[in-house]
KEKE-3310 file (N, C-alpha, C; in steps of 0.2 Angstrom, whole numbers, plus 5000, padded with zeros to 4 digits):
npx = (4430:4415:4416:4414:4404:4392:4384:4393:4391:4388:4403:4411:4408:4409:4409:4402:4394:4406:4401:4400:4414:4426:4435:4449:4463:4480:4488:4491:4510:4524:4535:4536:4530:4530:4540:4536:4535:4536:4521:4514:4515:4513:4500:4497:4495:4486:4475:4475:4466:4458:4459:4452:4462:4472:4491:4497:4507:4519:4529:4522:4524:4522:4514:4499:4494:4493:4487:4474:4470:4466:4456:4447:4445:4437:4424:4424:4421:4432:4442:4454:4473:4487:4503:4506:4498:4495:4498:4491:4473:4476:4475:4464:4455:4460:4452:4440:4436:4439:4433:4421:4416:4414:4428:4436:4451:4460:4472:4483:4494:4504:4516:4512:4507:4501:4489:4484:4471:4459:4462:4457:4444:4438:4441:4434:4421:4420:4415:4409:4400:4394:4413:4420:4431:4451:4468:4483:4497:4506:4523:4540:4557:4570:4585:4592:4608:4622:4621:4628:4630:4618:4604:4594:4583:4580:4576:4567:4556:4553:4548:4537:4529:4529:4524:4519:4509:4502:4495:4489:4479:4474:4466:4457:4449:4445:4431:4421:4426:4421:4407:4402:4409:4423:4436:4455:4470:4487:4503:4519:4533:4549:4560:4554:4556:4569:4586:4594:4605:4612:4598:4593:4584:4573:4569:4566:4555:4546:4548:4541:4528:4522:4524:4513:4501:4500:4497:4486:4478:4476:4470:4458:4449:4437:4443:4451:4469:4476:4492:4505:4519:4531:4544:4559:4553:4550:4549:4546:4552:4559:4569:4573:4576:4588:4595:4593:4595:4584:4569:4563:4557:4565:4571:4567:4576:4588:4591:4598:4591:4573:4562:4549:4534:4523:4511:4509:4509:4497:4490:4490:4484:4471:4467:4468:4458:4447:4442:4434:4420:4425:4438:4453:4465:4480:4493:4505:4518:4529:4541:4552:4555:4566:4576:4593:4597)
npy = (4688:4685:4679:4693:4697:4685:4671:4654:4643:4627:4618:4619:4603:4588:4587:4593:4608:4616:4621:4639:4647:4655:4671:4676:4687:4698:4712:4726:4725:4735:4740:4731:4715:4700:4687:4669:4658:4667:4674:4660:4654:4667:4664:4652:4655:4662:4653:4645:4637:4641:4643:4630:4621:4616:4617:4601:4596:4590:4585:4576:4559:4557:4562:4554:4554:4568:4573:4565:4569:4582:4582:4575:4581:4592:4585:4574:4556:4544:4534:4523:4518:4508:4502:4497:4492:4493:4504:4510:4507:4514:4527:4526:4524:4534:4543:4542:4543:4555:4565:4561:4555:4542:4533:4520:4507:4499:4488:4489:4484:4494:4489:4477:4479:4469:4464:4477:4480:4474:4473:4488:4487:4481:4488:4499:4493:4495:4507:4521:4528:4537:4541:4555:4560:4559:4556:4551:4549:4540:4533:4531:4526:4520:4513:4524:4532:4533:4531:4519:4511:4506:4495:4484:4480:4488:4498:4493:4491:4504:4511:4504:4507:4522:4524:4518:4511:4522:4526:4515:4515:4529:4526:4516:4522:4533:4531:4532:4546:4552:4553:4559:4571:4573:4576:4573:4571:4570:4565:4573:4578:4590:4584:4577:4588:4593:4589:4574:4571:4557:4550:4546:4536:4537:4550:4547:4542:4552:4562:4554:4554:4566:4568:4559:4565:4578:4573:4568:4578:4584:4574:4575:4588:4598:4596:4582:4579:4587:4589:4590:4597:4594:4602:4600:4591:4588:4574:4556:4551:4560:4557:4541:4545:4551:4541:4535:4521:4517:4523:4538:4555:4571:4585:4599:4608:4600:4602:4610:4620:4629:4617:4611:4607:4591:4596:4608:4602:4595:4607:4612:4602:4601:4614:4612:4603:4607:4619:4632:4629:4635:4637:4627:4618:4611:4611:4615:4619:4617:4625:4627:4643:4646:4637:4628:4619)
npz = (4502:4492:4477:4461:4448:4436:4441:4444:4429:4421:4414:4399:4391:4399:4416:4431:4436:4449:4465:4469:4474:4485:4480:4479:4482:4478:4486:4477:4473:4477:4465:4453:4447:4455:4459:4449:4458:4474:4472:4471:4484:4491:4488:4495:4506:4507:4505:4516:4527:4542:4561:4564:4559:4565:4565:4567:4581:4580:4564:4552:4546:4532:4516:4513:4526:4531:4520:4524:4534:4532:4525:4530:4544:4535:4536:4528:4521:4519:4513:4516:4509:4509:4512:4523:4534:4551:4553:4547:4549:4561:4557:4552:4561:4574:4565:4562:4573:4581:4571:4565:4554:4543:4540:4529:4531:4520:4515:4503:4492:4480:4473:4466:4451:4444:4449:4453:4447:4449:4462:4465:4463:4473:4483:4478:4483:4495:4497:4506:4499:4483:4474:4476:4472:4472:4478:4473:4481:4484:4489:4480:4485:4485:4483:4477:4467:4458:4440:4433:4445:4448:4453:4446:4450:4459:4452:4445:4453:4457:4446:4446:4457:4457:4444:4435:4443:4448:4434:4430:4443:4440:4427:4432:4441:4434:4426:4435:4445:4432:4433:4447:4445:4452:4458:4453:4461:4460:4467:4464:4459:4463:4459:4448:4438:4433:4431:4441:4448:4450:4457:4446:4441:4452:4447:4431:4435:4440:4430:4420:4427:4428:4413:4410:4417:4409:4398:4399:4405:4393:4384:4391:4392:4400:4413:4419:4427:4443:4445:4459:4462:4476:4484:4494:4507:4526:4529:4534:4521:4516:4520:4517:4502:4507:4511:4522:4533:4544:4540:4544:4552:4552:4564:4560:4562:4560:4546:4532:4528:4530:4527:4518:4526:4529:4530:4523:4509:4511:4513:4499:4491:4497:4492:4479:4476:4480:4468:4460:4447:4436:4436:4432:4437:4436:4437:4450:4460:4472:4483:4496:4503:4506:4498:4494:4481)
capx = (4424:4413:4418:4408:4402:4387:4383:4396:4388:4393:4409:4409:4412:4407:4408:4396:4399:4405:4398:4404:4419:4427:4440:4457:4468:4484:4488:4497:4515:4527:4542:4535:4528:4534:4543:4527:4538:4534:4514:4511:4519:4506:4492:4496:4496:4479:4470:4477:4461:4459:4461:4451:4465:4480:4496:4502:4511:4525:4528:4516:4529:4522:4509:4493:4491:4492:4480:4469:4468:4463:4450:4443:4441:4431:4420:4424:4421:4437:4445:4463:4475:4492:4506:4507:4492:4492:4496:4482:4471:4475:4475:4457:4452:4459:4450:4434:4434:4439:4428:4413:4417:4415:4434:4440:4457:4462:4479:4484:4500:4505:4522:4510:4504:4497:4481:4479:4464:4454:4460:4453:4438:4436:4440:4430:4416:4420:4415:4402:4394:4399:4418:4420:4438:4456:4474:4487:4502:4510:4529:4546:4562:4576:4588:4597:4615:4626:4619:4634:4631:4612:4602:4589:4578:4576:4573:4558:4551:4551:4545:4529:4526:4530:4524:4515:4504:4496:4491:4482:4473:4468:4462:4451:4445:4442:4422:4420:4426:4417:4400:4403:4414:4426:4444:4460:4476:4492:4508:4524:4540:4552:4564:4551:4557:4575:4590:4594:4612:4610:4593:4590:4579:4568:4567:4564:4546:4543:4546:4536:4522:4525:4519:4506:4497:4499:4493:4477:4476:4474:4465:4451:4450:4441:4444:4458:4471:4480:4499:4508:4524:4531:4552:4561:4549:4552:4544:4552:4553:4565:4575:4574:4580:4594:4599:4593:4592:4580:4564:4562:4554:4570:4568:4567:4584:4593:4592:4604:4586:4567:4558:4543:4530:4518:4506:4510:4507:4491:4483:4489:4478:4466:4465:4467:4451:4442:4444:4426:4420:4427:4446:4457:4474:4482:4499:4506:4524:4529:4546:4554:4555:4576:4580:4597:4599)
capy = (4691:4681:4684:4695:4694:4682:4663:4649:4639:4621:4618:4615:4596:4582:4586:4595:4614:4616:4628:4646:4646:4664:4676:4679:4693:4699:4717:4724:4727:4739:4738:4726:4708:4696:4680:4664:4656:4671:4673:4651:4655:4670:4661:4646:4657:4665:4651:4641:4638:4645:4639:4623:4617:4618:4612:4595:4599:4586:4584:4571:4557:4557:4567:4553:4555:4576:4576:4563:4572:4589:4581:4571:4589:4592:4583:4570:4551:4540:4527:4524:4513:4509:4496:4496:4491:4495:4512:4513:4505:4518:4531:4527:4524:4542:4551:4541:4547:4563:4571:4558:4553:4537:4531:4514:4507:4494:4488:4488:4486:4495:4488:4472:4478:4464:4463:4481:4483:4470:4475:4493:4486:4479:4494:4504:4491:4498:4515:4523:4533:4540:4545:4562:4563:4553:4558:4547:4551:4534:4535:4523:4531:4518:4512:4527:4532:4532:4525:4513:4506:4505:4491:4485:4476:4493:4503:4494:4493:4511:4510:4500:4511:4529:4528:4510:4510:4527:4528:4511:4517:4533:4523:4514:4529:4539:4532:4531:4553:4554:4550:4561:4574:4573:4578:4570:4575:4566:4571:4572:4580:4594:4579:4578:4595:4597:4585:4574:4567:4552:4548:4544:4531:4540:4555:4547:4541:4558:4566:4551:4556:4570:4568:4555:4571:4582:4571:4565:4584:4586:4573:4574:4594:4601:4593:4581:4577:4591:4586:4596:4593:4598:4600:4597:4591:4585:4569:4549:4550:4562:4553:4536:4548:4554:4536:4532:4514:4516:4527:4544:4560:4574:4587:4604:4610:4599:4603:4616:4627:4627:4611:4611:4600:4587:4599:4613:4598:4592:4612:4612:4596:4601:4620:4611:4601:4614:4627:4632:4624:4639:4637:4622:4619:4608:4609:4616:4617:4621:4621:4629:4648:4650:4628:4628:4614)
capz = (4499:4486:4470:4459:4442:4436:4446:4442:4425:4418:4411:4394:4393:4402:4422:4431:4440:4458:4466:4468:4478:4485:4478:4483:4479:4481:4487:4472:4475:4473:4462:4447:4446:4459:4455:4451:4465:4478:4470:4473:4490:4492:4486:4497:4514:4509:4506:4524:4532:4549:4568:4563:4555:4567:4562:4571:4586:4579:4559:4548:4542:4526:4513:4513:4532:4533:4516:4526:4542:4531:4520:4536:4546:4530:4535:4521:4523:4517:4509:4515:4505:4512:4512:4530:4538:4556:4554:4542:4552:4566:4556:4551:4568:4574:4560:4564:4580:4579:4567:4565:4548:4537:4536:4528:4528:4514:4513:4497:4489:4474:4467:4464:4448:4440:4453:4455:4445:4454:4471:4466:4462:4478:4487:4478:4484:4502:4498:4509:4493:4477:4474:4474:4474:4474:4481:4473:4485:4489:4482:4481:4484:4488:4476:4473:4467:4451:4434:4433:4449:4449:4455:4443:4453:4466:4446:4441:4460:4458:4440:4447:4462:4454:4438:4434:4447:4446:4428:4432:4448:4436:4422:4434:4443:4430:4427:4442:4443:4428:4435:4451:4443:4456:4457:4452:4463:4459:4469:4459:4463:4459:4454:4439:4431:4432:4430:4447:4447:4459:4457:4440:4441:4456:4444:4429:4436:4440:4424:4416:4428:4421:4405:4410:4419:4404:4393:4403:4404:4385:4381:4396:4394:4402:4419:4418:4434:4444:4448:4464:4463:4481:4483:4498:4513:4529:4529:4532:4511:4511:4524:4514:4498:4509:4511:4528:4534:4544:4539:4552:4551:4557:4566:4554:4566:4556:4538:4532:4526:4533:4523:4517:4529:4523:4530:4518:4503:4511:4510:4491:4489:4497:4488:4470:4475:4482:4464:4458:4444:4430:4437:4430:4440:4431:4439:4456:4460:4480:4484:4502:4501:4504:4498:4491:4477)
cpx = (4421:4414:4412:4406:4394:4390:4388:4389:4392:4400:4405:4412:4407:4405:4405:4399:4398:4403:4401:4409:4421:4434:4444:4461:4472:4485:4493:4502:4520:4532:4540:4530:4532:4535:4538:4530:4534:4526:4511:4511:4511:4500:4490:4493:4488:4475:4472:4469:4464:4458:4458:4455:4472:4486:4499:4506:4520:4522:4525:4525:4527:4515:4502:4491:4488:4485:4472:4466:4464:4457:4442:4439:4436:4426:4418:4426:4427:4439:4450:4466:4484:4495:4505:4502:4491:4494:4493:4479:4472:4474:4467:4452:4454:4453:4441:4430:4433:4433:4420:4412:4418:4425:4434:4445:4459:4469:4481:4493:4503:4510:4518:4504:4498:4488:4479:4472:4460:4455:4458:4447:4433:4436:4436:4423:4413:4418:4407:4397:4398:4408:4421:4426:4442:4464:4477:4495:4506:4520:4537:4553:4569:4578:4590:4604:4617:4622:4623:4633:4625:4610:4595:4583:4573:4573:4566:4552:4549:4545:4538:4525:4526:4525:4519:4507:4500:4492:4488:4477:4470:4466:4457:4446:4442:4434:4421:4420:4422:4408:4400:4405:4418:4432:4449:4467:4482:4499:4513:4531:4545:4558:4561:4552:4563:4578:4591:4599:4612:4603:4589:4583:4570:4567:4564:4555:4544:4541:4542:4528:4520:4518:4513:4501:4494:4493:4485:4473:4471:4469:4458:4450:4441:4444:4451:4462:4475:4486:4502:4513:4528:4540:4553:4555:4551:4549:4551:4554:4558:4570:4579:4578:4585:4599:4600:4591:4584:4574:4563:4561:4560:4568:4571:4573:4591:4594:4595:4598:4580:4564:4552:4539:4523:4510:4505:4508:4499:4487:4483:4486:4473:4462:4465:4460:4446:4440:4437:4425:4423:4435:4449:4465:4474:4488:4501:4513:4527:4535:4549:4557:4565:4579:4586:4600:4600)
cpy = (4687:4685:4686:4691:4688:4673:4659:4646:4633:4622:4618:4606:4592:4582:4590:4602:4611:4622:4634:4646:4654:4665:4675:4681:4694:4706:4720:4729:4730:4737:4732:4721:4706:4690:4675:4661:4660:4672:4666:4655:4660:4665:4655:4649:4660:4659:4645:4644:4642:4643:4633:4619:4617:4615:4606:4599:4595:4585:4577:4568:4555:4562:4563:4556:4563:4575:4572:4567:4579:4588:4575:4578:4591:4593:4576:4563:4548:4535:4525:4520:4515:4501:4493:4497:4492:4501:4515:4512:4511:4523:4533:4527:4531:4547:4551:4545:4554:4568:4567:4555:4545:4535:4522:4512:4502:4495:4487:4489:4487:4491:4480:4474:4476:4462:4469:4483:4477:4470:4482:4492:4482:4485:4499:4502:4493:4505:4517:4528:4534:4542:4550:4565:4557:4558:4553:4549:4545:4534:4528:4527:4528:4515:4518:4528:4530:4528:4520:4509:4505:4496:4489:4485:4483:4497:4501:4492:4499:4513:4508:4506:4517:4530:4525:4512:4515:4528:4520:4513:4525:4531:4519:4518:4532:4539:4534:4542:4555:4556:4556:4571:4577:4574:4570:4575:4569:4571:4570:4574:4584:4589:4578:4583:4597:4587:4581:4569:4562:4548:4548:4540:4534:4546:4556:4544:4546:4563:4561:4552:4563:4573:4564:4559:4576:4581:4569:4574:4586:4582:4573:4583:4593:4601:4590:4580:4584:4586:4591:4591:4596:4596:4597:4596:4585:4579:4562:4549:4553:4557:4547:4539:4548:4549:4531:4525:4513:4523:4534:4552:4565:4578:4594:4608:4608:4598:4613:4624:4624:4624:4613:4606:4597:4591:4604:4610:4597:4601:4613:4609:4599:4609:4618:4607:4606:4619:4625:4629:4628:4638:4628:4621:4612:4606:4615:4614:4620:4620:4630:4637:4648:4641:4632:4621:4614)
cpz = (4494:4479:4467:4450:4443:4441:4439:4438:4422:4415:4406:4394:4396:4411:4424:4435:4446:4458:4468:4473:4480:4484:4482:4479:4482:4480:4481:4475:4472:4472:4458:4451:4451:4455:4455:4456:4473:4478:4471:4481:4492:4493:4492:4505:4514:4509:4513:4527:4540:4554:4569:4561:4558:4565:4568:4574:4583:4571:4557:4546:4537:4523:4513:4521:4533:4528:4519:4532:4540:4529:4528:4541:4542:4530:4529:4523:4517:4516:4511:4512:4509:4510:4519:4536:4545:4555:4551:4545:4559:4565:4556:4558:4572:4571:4562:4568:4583:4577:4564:4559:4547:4538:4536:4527:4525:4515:4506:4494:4482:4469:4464:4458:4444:4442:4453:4452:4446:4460:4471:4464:4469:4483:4488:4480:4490:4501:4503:4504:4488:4479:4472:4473:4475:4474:4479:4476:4486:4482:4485:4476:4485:4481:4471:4471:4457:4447:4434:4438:4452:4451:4450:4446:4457:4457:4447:4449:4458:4451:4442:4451:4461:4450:4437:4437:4447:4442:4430:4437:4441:4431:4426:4438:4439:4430:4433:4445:4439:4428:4442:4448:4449:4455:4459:4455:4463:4464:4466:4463:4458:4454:4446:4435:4432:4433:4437:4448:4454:4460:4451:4437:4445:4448:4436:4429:4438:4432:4420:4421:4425:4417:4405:4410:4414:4401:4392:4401:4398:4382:4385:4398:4393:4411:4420:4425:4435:4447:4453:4465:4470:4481:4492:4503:4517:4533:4530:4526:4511:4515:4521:4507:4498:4510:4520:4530:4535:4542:4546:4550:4556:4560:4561:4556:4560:4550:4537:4530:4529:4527:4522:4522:4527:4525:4525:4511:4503:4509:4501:4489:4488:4495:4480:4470:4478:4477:4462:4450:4435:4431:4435:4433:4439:4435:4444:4458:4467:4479:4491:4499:4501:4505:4494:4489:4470)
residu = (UNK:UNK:UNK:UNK:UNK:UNK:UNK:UNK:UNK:UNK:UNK:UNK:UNK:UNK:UNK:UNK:UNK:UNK:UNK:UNK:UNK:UNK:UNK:UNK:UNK:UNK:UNK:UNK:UNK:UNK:UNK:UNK:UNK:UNK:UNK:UNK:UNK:UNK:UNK:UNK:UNK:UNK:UNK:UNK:UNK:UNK:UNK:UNK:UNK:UNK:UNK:UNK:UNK:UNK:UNK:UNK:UNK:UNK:UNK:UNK:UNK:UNK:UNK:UNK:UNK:UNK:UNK:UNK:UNK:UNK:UNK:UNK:UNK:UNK:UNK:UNK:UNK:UNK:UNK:UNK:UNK:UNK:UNK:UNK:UNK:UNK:UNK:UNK:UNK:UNK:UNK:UNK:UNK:UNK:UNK:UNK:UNK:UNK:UNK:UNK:UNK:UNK:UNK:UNK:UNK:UNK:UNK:UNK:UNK:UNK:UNK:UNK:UNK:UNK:UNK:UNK:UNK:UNK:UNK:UNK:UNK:UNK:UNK:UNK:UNK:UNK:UNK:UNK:UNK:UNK:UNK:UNK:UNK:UNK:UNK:UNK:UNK:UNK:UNK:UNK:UNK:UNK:UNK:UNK:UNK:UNK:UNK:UNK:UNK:UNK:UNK:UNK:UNK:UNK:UNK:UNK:UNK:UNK:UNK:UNK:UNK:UNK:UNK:UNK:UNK:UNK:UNK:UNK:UNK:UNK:UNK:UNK:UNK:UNK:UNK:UNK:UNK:UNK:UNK:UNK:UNK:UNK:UNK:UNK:UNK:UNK:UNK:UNK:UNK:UNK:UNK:UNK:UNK:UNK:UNK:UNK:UNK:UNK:UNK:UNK:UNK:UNK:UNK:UNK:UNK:UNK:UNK:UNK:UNK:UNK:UNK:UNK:UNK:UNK:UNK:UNK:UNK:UNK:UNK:UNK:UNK:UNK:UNK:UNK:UNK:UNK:UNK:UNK:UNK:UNK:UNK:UNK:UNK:UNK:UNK:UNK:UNK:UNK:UNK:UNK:UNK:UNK:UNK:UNK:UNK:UNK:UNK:UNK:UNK:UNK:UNK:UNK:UNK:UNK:UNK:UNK:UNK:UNK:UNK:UNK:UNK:UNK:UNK:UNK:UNK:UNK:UNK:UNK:UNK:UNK:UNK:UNK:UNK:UNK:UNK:UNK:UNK:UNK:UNK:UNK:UNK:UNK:UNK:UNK:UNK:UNK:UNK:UNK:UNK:UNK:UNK:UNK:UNK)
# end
């Protein structure tokens, strides 16, 4: 139903309204308040578009592809950025064809730093119109195990790729957002909000994206980046977490509980950019209804 009350008006601030977007309510329940865990959950299964959107017959091996495939259905012209150039490059070529859309795919590679803000200026040259929006998903998971018997070298890889290299991709987007008023979506991970014996290194770039998100938060109110931190998901990442040579998407049979799938991460993208322009989601936490960790 469209929500009632008067027409979406300006924020206060700097970015411009979206347009009036529709209500969602949950039926209320007997026996108190539900758990925010059980309420996201909710929330996540009302807003799952409908038969336009079916799920992969076989699971996404990672979270840009699923968010590109939802934002491309859309109707939304893209950008892609990846390390791994032909399967970007195929990706964009599916998406093209599929739905009719603008896609670009750029290789680019994060742990390098020291050039990204001139090969995001280059990227952003490729764009086929204003930027209305950016998904920073790309993540770096190898090099875990005991502090004591840590690896430095896999640390500040992950350091670059984690933590580094987002807050420069959003310091160079931000005008760029500013001018459009487009959304910022960072993906995080429950490793960023609890302790993670074994993966120290991985989880201290989480909990420093973290704070990056906050802080952006606080001082760029009232816009700012949403962070969704997603817990277990059945994706090659985790497999790499788990210590696998080679990278492989399992099958959901053999995990001891039902995973999350990078589709489940891609609708909470594409519902934190989608909020009207009165709602502020900030922070997004999914994590598999019966996980034990």
């Amino acid at each position: 139903m469209q929500a009632p009350g008067p027409p979406t008006t300006d924020r206060p601030g700097r970015r411009p309204a979206r347009p009036p977007a529709r209500a969602w309510s949950r039926p209320a329940a007997s026996g108190g308040p539900k758990p925010f865990a059980a309420r996201a959950r909710y929330a996540l299964r009302a807003l799952q578009p409908g038969p336009a959107f079916p799920r992969s017959s076989s699971p996404e091996y990672s979270f840009p592809p699923a968010v590109a495939r939802r934002l491309a259905a859309r109707g939304h012209d893209l950008v892609l950025t990846a390390r791994r150039e032909e399967r970007l490059k195929a990706l964009a070529t599916e998406l093209s064809e599929a739905h009719g859309t603008a896609t670009v795919a750029v290789a680019l590679d994060l742990e390098r730093t020291d050039e990204l803000s001139d090969a995001l200026t280059d990227v952003l040259a490729t764009l086929p119109g204003p930027l209305a929006g950016a998904v920073l998903a790309a993540g770096h998971g190898r090099g875990h195990g005991p502090v004591r018997e840590a690896d430095g070298a896999a640390w500040e890889s992950q350091l670059r790729v984690n933590l580094l290299a987002p807050m420069i991709v959003t310091r160079r987007l931000l005008p760029e957002l500013d001018a459009t008023g487009g959304d910022l979506v960072l993906i995080g991970s429950l490793f960023g909000t609890r302790p993670s014996p074994g993966y120290a290194a991985y989880a201290a770039t989480k909990h420093g994206l973290a704070g990056f998100v906050r802080s952006l938060a606080e001082e760029d109110r009232p816009a700012g980046g949403c962070r969704i931190s997603p817990g277990a998901t059945n994706t090659e990442f985790a497999s790499v977490l788990a210590g696998a040579a080679t990278p492989r998407v399992h099958q959901v049979t053999d995990w001891p509980y039902h995973p999350l799938l990078a589709e489940d991460v891609a609708a909470a993208v594409e519902w934190a950019m989608s909020r009207p322009g009165h709602a502020r989601v900030a922070e997004l936490t999914i994590d598999p209804t019966d996980a034990r960790y």
